[in-house]
N, C-alpha and C positions, 0 to 999 in steps of 0.2 A: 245303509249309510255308514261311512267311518265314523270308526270310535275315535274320543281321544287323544289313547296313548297308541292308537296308529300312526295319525295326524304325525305324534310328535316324533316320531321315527325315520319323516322321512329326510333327504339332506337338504332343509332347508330353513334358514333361520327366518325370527319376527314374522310368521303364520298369522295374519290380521283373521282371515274367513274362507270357508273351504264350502263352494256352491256345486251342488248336481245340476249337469249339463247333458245333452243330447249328445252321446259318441256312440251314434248307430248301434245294431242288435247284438254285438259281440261281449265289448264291455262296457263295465260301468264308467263313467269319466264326469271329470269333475273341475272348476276354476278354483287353483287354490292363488290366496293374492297375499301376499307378503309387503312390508312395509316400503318394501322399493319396487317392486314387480310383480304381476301375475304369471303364474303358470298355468298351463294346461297336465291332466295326470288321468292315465286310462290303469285301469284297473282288473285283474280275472280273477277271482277267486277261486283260490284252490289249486289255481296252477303254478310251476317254476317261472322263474324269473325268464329262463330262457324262450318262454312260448310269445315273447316281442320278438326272438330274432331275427326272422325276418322280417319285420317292423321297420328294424333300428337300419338293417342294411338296405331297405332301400330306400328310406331317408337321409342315408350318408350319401348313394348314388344318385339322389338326385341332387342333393347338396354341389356333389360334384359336378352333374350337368348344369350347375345354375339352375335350376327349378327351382323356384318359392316353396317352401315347405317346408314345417314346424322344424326347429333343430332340437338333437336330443340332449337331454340334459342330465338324466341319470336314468337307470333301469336296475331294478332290483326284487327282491322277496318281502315282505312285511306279515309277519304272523301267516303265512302261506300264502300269501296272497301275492301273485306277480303285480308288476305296477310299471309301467314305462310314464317318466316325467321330460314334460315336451316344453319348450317356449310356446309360447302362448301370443296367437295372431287374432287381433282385432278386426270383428270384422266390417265391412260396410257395401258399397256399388263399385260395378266396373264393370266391363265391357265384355261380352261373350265373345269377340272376334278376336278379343286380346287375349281370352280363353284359349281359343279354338290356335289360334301360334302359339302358346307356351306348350300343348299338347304335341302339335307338330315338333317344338322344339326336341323335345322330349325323345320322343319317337328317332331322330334325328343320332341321339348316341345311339351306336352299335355294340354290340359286342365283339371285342377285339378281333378274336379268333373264329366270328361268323357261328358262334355255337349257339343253342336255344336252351333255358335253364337257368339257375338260380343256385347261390351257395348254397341259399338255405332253404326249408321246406314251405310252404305255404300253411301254417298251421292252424285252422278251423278249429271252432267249436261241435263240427257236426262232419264234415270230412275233411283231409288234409291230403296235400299233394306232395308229393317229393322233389320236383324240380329237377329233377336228374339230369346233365348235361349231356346234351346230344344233338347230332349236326341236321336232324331232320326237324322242321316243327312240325310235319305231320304225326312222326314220333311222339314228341311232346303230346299235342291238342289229343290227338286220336290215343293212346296209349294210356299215358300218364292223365289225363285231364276225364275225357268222355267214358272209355270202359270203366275208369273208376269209378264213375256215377253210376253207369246203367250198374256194373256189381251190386252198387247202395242201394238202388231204387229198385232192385230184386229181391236182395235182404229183407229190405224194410218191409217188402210188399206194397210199394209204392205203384209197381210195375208189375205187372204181370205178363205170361208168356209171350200176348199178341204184341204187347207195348213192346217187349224187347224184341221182337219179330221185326218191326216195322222199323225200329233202331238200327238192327243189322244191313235195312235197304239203304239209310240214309247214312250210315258208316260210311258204305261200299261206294255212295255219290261223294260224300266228303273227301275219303281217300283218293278218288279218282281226280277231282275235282283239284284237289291240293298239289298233287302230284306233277300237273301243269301250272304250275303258280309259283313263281318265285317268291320266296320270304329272306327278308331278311333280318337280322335278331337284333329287333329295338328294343330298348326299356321301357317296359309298359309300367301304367300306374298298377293295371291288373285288376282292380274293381273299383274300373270308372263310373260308377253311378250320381246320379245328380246331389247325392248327399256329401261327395270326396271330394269335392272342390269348395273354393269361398272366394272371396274377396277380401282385398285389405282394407281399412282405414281409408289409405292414401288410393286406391282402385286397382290396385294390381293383383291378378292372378295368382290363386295359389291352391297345390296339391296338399291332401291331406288323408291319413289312412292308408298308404300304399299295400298291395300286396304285390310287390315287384316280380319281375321276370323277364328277361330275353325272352321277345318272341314276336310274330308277326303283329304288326299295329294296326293291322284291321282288330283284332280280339276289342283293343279298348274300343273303338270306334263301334262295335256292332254291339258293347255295351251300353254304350254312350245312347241307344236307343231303344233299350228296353222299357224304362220307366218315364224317359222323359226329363226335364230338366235342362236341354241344350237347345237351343235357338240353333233358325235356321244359320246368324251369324257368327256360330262357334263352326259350322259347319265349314263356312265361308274362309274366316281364316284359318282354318286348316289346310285346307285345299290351296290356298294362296300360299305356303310356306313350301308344303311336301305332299303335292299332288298324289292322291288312291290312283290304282293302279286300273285299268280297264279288268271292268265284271265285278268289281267289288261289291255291287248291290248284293250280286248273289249270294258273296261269299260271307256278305254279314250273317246272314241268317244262321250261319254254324256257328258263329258265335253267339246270338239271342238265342240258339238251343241251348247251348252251354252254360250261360248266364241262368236261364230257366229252371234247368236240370239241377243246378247248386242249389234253387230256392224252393225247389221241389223237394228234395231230399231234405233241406233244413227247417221247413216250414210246412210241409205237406200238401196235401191232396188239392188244397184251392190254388196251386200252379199247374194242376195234371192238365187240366182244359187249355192250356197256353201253350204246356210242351207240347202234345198233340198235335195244334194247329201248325207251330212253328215246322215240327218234322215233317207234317203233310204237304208243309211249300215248298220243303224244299226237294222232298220227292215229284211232285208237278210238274218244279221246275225241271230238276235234274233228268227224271226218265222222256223227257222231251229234248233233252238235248242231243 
C-alpha cells in the first residue's frame, strides 16, 4: 500500500482517496480520485520510471490509430518506485462485435516501411523482449520471441532435453509454415487476454495494457483464445472488418504456444501440461502436411 507522503508526490492536486484495484500480475494499480476527477496509476517497485516505455508508446499509437484507450497523463519515479498515471475509463457493457471491429481496426494500421518491431522493448517482470526491427516476422516470432523462451525454460529447468527436442520439431513446422505465409506488420495490442480489454460507461470498446508491436495479427487473435473471454461475436466482427487469411486455424496454434510458453516461464510448471499438448498439435498437424 502507498504511504502518505508518496501519495503526495505525485502531480496531482485535492487527492480525495486513493483505492487498490486489479491491474493484472505485473503491477500494483490503484484509483486515485481527486476533487474534479479520477485517475487510474500502475505502479513497479523498485524499478526506473523508464520500465513504462513501452507502455506509454503504444498508448500514444494507438491514440493515433483512434483506438479507445487510457491517455497518459504523467510517468515518473517516486521513492524508486516507477509509476505510469493514466485517465481513468469507467467502466460498464457493450458489445463483443463492437469489440471484435475495434481489434480489426487496429490491426488495420501498418507499419509504414512494412517492418516488424517496436521502438521500444517489451519489458517483463520475468523475461523481456527487444523488439528489434526487421523485415521478416518469422525473424521476429521465431528468434526474438520463441528461442528466448525455450533459453528461459532451459535455464530455469522448466524444460528439459526432450521438451527442447520436441520444440526444435515444432520450430522447423513453424518456420516452414511461416515461410509461405504472407504477414504483414499491424499494430498488435500484444497481450490480448480477456483481462486487456473493457467497456465504457457509454458501451464502447476499449484497449488497455498494451504491449505494442508491428507484427502479424493473427499473434493477437491466437491469444485471444488461450484463456477465453471473447465470444463467438467478437470473432464475427472481426472477420466482417479484416478477413484471416486461409489456414489460419493452424497458424493460431503458434501463437497459443507462445502465449503458453510466457506463462510457463512466469508462473511455472502448472503451464508445462498445456505447452506440451499445444506443441503436440501442432506437430500432428504439421508432419501431416
Amino acid at each position: 500500500m502507498l504511504t502518505s507522503s508518496w501519495i503526495k508526490q505525485l502531480p496531482l492536486t485535492a487527492i480525495t482517496q486513493v483505492t487498490p484495484v486489479g491491474g493484472g500480475d505485473v503491477n500494483q494499480a490503484y484509483r486515485i480520485d481527486t476533487a474534479t476527477k479520477p485517475y487510474f496509476l500502475l505502479v513497479q517497485p523498485g524499478y526506473p520510471a523508464d520500465f513504462y516505455a513501452g507502455e506509454i508508446a503504444g498508448l500514444k499509437a494507438f491514440d493515433e490509430a483512434q483506438i479507445l484507450a487510457p491517455r497518459v497523463i504523467a510517468n515518473g519515479q517516486i521513492e524508486g518506485d516507477g509509476f505510469l498515471l493514466l485517465s481513468f475509463l469507467t467502466s460498464g457493457n457493450g458489445s463483443q462485435r463492437d469489440l471484435g471491429r475495434l481489434v480489426a481496426h487496429l490491426h488495420q494500421h501498418h507499419e509504414p516501411n512494412g517492418r516488424f518491431g517496436f521502438d521500444y522493448p517489451y519489458a517483463g517482470t520475468s523475461v523481456s523482449f527487444t523488439n528489434t526491427w526487421t523485415d521478416s516476422w518469422a525473424d521476429l516470432f521465431i528468434h526474438q520471441r520463441l528461442d528466448k523462451l525455450a533459453a528461459h525454460l532451459l535455464k530455469k529447468e522448466l524444460w528439459q532435453a526432450d521438451d527442447e527436442a520436441t520444440f526444435q520439431q515444432v520450430r522447423t513446422i513453424i518456420s516452414k509454415t511461416l515461410a509461405h505465409h504472407h504477414s504483414d506488420a499491424s499494430l498488435l495490442h500484444g497481450d490480448l487476454w480477456g483481462g486487456n480489454y473493457m467497456f465504457t460507461a457509454d458501451g464502447q470498446p476499449a484497449l488497455i495494457d498494451p504491449a505494442a508491436v508491428y507484427g502479424d495479427r493473427e499473434l493477437d487473435i491466437g491469444v485471444t483464445t488461450v484463456f477465453g473471454g471473447f465470444t463467438q461475436d467478437f470473432y464475427t466482427g472481426y472477420q466482417e472488418v479484416y478477413p484471416l487469411d486461409a489456414g489460419y486455424h493452424f497458424r493460431l496454434d503458434f501463437y497459443r504456444l507462445y502465449y503458453l510458453m510466457v506463462h510457463l516461464d512466469k508462473f511455472g510448471m502448472g503451464y508445462a501440461g498445456s505447452v506440451a499438448a499445444v506443441m503436440n498439435q501442432i506437430l500432428d498437424h504439421g508432419l501431416t502436411e
